[in-house]
MIRO-450071 format. One record per residue (C-alpha): x, y negated, z; residue number from 1. Coordinates in Angstrom, 1 decimal, always signed. Each point is the difference from the previous one (the first is absolute). Example, Ala and Ser with C-alpha at 12.3 -4.5 7.8 and 13.67 -1.06 7.14 Angstrom:
2
east,north,up,seq
+12.3,+4.5,+7.8,1 $
+1.4,-3.4,-0.7,2 $
This chain:
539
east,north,up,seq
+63.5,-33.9,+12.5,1 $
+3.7,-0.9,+0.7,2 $
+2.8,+2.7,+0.0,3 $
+3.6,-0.1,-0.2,4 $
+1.8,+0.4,-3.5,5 $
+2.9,+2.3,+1.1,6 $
-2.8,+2.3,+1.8,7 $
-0.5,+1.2,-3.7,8 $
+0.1,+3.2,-1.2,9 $
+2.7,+1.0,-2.7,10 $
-1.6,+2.6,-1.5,11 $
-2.6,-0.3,-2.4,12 $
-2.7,+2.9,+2.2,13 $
+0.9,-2.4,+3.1,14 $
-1.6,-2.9,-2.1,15 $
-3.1,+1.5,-1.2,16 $
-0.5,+1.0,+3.8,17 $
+0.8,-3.3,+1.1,18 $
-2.4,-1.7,-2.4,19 $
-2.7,+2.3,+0.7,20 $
+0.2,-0.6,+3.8,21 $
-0.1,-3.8,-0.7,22 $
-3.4,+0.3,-2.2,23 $
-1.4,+2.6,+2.2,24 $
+0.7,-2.8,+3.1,25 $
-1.3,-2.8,-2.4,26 $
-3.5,+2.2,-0.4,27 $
-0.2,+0.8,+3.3,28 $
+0.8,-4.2,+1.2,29 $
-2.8,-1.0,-2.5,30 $
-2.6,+2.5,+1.2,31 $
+0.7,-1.0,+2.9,32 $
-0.4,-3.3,-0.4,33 $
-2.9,+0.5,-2.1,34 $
-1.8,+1.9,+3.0,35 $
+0.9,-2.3,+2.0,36 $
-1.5,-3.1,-2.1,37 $
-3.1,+1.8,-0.5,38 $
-0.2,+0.7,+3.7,39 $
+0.1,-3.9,+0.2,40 $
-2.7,-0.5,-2.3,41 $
-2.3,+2.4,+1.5,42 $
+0.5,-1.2,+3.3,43 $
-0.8,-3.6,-1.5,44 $
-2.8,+1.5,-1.8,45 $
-1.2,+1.0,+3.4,46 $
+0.9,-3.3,+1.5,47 $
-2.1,-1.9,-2.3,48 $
-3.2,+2.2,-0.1,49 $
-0.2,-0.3,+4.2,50 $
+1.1,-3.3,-0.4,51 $
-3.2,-0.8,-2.6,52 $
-2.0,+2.6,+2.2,53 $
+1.1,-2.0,+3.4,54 $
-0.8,-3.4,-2.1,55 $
-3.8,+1.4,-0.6,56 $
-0.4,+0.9,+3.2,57 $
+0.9,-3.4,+1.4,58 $
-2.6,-1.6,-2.5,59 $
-2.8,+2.6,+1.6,60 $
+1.6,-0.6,+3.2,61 $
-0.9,-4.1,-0.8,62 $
-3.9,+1.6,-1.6,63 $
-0.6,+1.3,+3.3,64 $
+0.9,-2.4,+2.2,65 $
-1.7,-2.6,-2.1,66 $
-3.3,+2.3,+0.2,67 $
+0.4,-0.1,+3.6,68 $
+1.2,-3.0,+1.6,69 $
-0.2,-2.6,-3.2,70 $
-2.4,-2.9,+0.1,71 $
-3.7,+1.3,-1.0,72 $
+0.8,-1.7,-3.5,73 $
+2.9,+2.7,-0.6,74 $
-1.1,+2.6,+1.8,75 $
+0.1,+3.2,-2.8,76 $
-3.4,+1.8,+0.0,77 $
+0.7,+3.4,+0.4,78 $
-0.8,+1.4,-3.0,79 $
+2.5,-2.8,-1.7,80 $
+2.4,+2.1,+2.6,81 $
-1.1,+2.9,-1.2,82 $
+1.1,-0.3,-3.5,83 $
+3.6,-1.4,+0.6,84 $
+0.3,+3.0,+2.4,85 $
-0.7,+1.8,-3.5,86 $
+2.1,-2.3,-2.2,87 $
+3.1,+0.6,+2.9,88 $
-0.4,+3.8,+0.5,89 $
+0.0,+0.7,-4.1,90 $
+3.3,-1.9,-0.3,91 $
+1.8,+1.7,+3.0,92 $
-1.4,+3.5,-2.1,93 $
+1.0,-1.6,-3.2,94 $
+3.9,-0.8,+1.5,95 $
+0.2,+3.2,+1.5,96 $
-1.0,+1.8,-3.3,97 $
+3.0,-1.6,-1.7,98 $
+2.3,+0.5,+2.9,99 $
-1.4,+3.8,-0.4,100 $
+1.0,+0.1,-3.4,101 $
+3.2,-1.0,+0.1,102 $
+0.6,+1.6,+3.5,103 $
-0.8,+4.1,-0.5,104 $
+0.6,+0.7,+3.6,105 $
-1.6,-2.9,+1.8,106 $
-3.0,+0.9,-2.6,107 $
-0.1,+3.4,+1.1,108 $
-0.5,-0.8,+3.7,109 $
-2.4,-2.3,-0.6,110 $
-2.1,+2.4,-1.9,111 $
+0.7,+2.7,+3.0,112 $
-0.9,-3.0,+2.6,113 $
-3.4,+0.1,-2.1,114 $
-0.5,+3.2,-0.6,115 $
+0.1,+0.8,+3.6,116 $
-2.2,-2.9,+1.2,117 $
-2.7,+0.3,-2.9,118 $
-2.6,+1.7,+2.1,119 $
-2.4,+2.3,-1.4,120 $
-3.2,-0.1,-2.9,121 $
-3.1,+0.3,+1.0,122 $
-1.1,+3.5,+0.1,123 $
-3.7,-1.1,-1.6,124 $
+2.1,-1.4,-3.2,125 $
-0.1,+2.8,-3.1,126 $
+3.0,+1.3,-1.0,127 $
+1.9,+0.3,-3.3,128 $
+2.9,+2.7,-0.4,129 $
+2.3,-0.6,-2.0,130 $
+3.4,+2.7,-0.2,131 $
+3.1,-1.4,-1.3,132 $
+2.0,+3.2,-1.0,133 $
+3.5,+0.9,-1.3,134 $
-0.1,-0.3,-4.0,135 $
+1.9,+3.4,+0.2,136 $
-0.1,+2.5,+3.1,137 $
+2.1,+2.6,-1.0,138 $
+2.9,+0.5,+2.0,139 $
+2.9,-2.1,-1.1,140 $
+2.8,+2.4,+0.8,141 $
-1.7,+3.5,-1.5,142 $
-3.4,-1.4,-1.7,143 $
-2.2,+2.5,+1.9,144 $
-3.6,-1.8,+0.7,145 $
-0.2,-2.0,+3.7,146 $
-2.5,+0.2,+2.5,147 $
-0.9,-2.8,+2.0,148 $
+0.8,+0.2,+3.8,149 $
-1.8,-3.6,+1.1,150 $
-0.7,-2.9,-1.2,151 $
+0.2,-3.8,+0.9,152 $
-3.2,-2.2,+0.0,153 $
-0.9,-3.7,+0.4,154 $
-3.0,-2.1,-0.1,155 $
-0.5,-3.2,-1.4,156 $
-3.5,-2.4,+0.3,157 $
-1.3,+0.0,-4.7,158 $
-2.8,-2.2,-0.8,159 $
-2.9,+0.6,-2.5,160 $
-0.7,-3.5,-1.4,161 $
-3.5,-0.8,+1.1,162 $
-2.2,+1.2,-3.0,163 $
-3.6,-0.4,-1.4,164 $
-1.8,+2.6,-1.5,165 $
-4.0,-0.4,-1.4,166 $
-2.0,+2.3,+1.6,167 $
-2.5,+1.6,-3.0,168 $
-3.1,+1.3,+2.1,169 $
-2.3,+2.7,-2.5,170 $
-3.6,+0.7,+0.6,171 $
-0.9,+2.8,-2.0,172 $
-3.9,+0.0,-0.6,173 $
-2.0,+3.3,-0.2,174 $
-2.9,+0.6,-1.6,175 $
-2.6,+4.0,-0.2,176 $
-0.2,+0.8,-3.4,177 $
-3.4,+2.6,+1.3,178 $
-1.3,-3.7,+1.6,179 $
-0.1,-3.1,-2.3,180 $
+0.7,-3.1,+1.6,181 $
+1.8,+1.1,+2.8,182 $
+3.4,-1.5,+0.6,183 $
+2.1,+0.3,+3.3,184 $
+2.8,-2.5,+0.7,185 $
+1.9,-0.8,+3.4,186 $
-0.1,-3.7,+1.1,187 $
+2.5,-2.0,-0.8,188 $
+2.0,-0.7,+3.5,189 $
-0.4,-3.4,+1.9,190 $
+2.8,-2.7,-1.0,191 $
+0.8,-2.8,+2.3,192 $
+0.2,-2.3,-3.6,193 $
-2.6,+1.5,-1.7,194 $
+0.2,-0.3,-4.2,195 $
+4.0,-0.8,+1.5,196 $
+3.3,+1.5,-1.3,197 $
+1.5,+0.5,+3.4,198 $
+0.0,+2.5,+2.4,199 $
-0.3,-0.2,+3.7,200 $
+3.3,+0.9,+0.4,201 $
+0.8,-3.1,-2.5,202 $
-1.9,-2.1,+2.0,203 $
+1.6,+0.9,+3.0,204 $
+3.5,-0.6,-1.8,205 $
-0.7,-3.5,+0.0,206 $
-1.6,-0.5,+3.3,207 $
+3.2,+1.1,+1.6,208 $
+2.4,-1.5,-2.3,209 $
-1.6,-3.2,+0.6,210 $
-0.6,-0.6,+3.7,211 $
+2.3,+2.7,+0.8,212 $
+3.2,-0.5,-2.0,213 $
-0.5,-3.5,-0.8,214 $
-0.6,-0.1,-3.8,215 $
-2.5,-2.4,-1.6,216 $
-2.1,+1.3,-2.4,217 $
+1.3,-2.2,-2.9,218 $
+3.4,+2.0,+0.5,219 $
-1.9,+3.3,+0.1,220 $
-1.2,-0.9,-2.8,221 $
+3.2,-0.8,-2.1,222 $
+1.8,+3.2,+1.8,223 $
-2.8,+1.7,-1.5,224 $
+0.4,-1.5,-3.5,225 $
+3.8,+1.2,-0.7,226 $
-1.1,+3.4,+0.3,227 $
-2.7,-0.6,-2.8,228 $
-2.9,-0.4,+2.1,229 $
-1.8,-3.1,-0.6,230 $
-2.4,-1.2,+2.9,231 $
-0.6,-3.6,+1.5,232 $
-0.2,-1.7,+3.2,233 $
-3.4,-0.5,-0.4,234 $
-0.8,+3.7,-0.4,235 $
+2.3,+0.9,+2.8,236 $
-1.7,-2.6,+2.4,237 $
-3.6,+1.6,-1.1,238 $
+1.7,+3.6,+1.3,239 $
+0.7,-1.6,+3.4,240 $
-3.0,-1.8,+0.4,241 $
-2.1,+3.3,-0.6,242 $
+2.2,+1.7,+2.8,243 $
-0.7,-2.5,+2.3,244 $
-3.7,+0.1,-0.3,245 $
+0.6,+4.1,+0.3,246 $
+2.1,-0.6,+2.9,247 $
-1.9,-2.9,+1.8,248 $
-2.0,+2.5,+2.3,249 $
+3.0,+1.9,+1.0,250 $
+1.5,-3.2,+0.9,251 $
-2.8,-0.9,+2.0,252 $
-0.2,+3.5,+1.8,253 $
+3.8,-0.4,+1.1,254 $
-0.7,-3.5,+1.3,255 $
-2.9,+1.2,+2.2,256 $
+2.2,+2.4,+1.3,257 $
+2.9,-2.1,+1.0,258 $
-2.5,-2.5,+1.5,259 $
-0.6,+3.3,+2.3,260 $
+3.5,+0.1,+1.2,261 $
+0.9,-1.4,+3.6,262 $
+2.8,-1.8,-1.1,263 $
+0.5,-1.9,-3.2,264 $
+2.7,-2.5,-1.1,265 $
-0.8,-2.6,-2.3,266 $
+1.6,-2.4,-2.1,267 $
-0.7,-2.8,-2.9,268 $
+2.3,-1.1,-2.6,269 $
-1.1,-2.0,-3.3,270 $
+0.0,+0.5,-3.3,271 $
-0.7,-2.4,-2.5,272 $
-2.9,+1.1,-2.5,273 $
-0.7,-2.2,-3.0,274 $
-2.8,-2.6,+0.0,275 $
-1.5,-0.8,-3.6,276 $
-1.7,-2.8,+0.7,277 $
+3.3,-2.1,+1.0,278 $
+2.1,+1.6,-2.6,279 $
+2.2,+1.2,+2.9,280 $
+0.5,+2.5,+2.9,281 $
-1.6,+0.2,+3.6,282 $
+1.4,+1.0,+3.1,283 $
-2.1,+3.2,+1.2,284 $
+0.7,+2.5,+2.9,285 $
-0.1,+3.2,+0.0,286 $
-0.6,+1.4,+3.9,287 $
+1.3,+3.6,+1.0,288 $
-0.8,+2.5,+2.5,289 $
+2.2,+2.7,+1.2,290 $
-0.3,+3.1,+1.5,291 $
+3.4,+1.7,+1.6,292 $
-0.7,+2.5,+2.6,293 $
+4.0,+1.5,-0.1,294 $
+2.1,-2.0,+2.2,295 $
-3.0,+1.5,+3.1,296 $
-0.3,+3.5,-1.6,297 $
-3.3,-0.7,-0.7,298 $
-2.4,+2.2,-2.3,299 $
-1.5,-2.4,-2.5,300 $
+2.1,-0.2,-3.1,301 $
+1.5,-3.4,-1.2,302 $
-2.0,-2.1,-2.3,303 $
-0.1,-3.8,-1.4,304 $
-3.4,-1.9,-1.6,305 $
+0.8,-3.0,-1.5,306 $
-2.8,-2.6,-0.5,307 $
-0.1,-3.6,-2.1,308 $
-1.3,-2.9,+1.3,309 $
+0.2,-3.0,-1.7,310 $
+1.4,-2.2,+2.8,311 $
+1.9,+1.0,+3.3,312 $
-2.7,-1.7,+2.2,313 $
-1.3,+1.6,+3.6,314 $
-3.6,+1.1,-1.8,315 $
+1.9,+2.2,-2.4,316 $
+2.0,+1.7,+3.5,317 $
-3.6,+0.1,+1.4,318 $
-1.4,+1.8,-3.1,319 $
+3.1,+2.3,-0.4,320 $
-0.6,+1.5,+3.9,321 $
-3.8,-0.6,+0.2,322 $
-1.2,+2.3,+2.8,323 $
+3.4,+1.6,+0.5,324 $
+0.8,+1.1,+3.3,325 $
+3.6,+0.7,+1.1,326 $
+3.8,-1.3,+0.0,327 $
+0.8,-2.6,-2.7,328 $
+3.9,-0.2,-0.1,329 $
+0.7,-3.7,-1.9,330 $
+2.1,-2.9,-0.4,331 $
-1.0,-3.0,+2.2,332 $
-2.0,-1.8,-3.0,333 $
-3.2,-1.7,+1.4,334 $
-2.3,+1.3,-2.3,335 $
+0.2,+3.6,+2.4,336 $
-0.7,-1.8,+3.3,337 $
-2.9,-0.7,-1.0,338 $
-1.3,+3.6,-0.5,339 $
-2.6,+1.2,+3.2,340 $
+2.2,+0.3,+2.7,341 $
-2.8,+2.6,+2.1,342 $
+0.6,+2.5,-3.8,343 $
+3.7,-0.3,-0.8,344 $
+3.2,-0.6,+2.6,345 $
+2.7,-1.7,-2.0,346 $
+3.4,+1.2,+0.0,347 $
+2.9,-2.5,-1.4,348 $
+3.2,+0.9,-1.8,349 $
+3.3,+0.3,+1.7,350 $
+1.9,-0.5,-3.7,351 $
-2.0,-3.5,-0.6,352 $
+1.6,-1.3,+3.7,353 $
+3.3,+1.1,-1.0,354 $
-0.3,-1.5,-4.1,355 $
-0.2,-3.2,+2.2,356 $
+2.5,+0.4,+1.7,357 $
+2.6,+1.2,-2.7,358 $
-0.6,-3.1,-1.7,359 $
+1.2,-1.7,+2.1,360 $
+2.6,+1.9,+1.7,361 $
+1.6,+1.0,-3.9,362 $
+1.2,-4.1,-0.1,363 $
+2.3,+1.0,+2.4,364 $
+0.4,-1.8,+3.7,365 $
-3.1,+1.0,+1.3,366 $
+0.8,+2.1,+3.2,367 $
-3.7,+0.0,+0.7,368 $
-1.7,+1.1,-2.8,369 $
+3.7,+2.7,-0.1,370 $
-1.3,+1.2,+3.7,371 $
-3.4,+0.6,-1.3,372 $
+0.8,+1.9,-2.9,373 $
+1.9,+2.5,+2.1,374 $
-2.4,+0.3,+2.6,375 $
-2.7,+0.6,-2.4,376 $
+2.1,+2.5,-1.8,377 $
-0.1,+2.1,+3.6,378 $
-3.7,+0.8,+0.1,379 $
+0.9,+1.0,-3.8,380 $
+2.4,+2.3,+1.2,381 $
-2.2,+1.3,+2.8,382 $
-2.6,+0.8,-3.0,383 $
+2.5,+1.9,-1.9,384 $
-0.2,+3.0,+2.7,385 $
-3.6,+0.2,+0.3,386 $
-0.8,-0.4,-3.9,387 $
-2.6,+3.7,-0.9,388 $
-0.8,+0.4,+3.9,389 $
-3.0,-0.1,+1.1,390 $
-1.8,-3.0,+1.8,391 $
-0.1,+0.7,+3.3,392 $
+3.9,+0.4,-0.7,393 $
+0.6,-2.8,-1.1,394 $
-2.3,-1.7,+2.2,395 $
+2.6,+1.3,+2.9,396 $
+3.0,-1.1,-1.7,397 $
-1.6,-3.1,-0.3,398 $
-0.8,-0.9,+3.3,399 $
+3.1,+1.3,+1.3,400 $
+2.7,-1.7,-2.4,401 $
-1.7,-2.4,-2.0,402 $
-1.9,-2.1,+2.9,403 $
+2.6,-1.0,+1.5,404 $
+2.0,-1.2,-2.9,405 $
-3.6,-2.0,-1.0,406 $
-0.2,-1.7,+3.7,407 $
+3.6,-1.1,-0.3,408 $
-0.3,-1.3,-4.0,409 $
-3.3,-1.9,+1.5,410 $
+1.6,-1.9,+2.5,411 $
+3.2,-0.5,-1.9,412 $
-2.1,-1.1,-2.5,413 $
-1.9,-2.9,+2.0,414 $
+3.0,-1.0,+1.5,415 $
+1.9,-0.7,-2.7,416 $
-3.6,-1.8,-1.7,417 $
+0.5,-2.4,+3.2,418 $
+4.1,-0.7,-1.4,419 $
-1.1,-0.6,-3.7,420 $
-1.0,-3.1,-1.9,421 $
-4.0,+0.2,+0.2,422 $
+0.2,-0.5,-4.3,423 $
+2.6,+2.1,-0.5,424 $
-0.3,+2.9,-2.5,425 $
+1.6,+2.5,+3.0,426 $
-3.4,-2.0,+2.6,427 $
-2.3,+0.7,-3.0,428 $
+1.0,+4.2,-0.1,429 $
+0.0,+0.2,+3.4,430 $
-3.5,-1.1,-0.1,431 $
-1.3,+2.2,-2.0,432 $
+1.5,+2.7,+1.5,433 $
-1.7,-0.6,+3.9,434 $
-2.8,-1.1,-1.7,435 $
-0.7,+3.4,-1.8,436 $
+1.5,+1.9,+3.2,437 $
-3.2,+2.1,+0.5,438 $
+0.0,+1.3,-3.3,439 $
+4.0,+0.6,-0.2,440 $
+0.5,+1.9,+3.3,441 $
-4.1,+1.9,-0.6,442 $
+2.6,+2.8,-1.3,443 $
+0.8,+0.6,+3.9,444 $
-3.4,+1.2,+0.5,445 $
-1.0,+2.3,-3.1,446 $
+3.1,+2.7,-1.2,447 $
-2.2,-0.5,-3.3,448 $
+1.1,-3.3,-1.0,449 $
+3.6,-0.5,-1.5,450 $
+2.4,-3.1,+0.5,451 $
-0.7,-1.3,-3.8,452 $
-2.3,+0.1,-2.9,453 $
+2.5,+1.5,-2.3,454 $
-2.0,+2.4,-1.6,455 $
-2.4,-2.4,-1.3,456 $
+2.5,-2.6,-0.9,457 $
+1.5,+2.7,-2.1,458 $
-3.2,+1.1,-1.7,459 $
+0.0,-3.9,-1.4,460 $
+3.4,+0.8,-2.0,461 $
-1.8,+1.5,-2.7,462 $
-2.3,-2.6,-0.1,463 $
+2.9,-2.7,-0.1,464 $
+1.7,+2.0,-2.8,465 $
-2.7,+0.3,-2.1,466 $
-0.6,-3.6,+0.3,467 $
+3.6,-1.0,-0.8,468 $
-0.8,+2.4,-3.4,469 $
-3.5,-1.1,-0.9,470 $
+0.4,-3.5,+1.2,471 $
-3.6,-0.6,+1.1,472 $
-3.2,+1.7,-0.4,473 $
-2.2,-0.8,-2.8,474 $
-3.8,-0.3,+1.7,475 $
-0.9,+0.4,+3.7,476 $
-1.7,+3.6,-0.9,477 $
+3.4,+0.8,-1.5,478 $
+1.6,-0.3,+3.4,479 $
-2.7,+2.0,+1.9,480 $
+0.7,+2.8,-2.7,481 $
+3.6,-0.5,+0.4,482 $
-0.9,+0.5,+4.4,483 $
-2.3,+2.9,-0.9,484 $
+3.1,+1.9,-2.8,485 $
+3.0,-0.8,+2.6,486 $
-1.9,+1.5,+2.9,487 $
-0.2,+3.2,-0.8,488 $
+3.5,-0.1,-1.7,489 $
+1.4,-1.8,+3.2,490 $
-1.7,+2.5,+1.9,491 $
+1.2,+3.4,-2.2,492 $
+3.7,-1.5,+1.0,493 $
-0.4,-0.2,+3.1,494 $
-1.4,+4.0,+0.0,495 $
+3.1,+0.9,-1.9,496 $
-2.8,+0.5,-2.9,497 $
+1.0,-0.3,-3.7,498 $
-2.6,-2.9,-1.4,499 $
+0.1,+1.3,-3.3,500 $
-1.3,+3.4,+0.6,501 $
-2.5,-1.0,+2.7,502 $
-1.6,-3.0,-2.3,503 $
-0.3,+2.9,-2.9,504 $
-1.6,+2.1,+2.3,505 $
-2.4,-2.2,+2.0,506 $
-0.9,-2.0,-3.7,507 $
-1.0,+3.4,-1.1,508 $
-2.1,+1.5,+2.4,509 $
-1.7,-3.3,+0.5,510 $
-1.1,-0.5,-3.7,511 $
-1.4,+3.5,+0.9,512 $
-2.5,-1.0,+2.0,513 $
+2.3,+0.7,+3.5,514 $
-2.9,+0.3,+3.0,515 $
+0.4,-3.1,+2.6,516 $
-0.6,+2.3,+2.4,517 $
+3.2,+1.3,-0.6,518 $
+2.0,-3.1,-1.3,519 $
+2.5,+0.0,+3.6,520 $
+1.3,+3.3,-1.7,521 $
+1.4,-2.4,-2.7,522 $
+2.0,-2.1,+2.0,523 $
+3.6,-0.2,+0.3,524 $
+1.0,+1.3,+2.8,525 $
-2.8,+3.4,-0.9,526 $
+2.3,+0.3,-2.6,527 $
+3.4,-0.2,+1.9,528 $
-1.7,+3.0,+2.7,529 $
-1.4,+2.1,-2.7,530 $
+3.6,-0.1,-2.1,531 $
+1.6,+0.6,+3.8,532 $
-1.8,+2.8,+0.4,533 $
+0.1,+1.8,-3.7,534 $
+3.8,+0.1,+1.2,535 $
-0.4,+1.1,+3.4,536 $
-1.9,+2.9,-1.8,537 $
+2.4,+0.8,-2.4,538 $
+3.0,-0.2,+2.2,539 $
């Protein structure tokens, strides 16, 4: 601060005044100036957290376009994906936690922004109350006792650690002291692991945390251990092989039924299963069939039966469909042409064509394979509007929009066939496409058959996964107990069914000697109608 000598006071108040106007200005420059350098540092604070945020972003931006258009060597699977979408998404929360600690406001939005867009709890879920009260409610001003006028209340999503307990079952024995001899006793209740420690309800624990969640039973068996519980692999393997033996004819009784539908889709994939004798692993197969009656409104529930075969020759297709009559929606693979033809009409898959075509189109400066895609993706659009109508419906629609796009792609197709090189990769899927032409365009004639075989390609992600966590099978009946297990689990998913409480139920009143007269009351989707229905009733 500069100031003029002779602009001075004389007198000795005028100084004191004068000096505390110039440390008054001082304090007021250097808060200043401190506000302002703090201002900078948050906004560089800012800067650098969306600069690090923008930075992973980019790197997930590289994941996914890696995953989707990298060679078939880099490609990400998409559960690879899946956890760096996890890794990304807890750093952004982690950043904005510290941002929300040193910023109260922004903090404070944020936590409104959630509040707001939380949703609600289930209404099924029990509830805990817990009141959080004044430590003193007397008035402040004249101590008189409050009342309370309202109150504020939020919920937020506890957890109960999952806990064992040991279930102590007594049988008290009575005996007539007038009548000697005479002792009365209830029988001891049927146990699927008879002389056993476990329950069904146990059992059923890890059935579904195997072939549902994914967890081998060597990890079960450790997660187990920490809390003091000491069981083994071997032990836990017996369990499951008991259930599948319980659970065989079930299995059975669901496949018979789906082998009644009029339209099935059906799909292999392989798994490799250990194979002693070599001292390494096999490549088996397990075959699926699925039932999905929604996208045609139709009244059958959905349903999936998986079956192991121990190669992916035609026989084992023959064997999977023996004397079934109806729609078999499948990929083009050889092994289902060969099926009777005067039994089942073959209807291909739209999304196989158009896999064919993305490869090639994806290495960019392919304008043919680029027009295909998009005229594919019309008849995919046409399917959007008429997805839940009926058949006849759709059957309309069909004919109406979706023939003419199929007699234009047909011709365009051929044509261009006649332009390419006859060894070409672009000849080759061409091909395959006019040579499965009956089976792609069968949808035309029947509103009951969709584009794709989606839903059964989807029922073989569990399948996949549990592979990837098990690496192999360890015995061909393994893997058929493995089909029979991830059926009905597969299948309770698919009926919006919780697998834990169905398998503890169905274990239980099979031990019990269930009539098989009445075993379709056990399936799935019996479960699924009676739980709709117990809430029908009590709404």
């Amino acid at each position: 601060m500069s100031f003029d000598a002779d602009s001075l006071p004389d007198d000795l108040e005028g100084l004191r005044a004068f000096a505390l106007k110039a440390c008054t200005d001082r304090d007021a420059a250097l808060a200043a100036r401190d506000r302002e350098l703090a201002e900078k540092l948050r906004l560089a604070a800012e800067r650098d957290r969306v600069q690090t945020q923008n930075d992973r972003l980019r790197h997930l931006l590289k994941q996914l376009q890696r995953a989707q258009f990298g060679r078939s060597s880099e490609r990400l699977d998409l559960d690879q994906l899946q956890l760096g979408l996890e890794d990304i998404e807890q750093a952004i929360a982690k950043s904005e936690a510290e941002v929300d600690k040193i910023d109260k406001p922004a903090g404070a939005a944020r936590a409104e922004k959630r509040r707001a867009n939380r949703g609600s709890l289930p209404a099924h879920l029990p509830r805990v109350h817990v009141t959080v009260a004044p430590e003193d409610t007397n008035c402040p001003c004249c101590r008189h006792p409050m009342h309370a006028i309202g109150e504020e209340t939020s919920q937020r999503l506890d957890v109960i650690p999952a806990q064992h307990q040991v279930i102590v079952t007594h049988r008290p024995k009575y005996a007539c002291r007038a009548c000697e001899g005479t002792v009365v006793q209830a029988p001891a209740p049927a146990h699927l692991i008879e002389g056993g420690i476990p329950t069904e309800a146990m059992v059923a624990h890890v059935l579904v945390s195997k072939y549902a969640w994914h967890l081998p039973l060597y990890r079960q068996a450790q997660i187990m251990l920490t809390q003091g519980i000491a069981i083994d692999r071997g032990t836990f393997a017996g369990w499951v092989g008991y259930a599948a033996c319980e659970l065989t004819p079930l299995y059975t009784r669901m496949r018979e039924i789906l082998l009644a539908s009029a339209k099935l889709a059906v799909d292999e994939t392989p798994v490799p299963v250990l194979d002693p004798g070599r001292g390494k692993t096999k490549t088996g197969y397990f075959w699926a069939i699925a039932r999905d009656e929604r996208p045609w409104a139709g009244n059958d529930p959905p349903a999936v039966v998986y079956t192991y075969a121990p190669s992916r020759s035609a026989e084992h297709a023959q064997a999977l469909l023996a004397n079934y009559h109806g729609i078999v929606q499948c990929d083009g693979y050889v092994a289902y042409k060969k099926l009777n033809e005067n039994r089942i009409a073959l209807a291909f898959c739209w999304a196989h064509l158009r896999r064919k075509f993305y490869d090639i189109a994806k290495g960019g400066d392919a304008p043919v394979a680029t027009e295909a895609l998009a005229r594919i993706a019309a008849l995919y659009q046409i399917e959007t509007t008429i997805r839940g109508q009926a058949p006849e419906i759709r059957r309309a629609v069909r004919r109406q929009q979706s023939e003419p796009l199929i007699r234009d792609l047909k011709g365009w197709l051929e044509a261009r066939l006649r332009e390419a090189s006859a060894k070409s990769i672009l000849a080759k899927t061409i091909r395959y496409g006019l040579s499965h032409w009956d089976g792609l365009t069968r949808f035309l004639d029947d509103g009951r058959i969709e584009l794709d075989t989606n839903i059964v390609e989807r029922s073989m992600r569990p399948v996949a996964l549990n592979r990837k966590n098990a690496l192999f099978a360890g015995h061909d009946e393994g893997a058929q107990n493995w089909a029979v297990i991830a059926s009905l689990i597969e299948t309770c998913k698919l009926n919006a069914i919780d697998p834990q409480a169905y398998l503890t139920d169905v274990l239980t009143k099979l031990v019990n000697l269930w009539p098989q007269a009445r075993i379709d009351e056990l399936m799935p989707w019996a479960t699924a109608a009676a739980r709709d229905a117990e809430q029908r009733k009590a709404a």
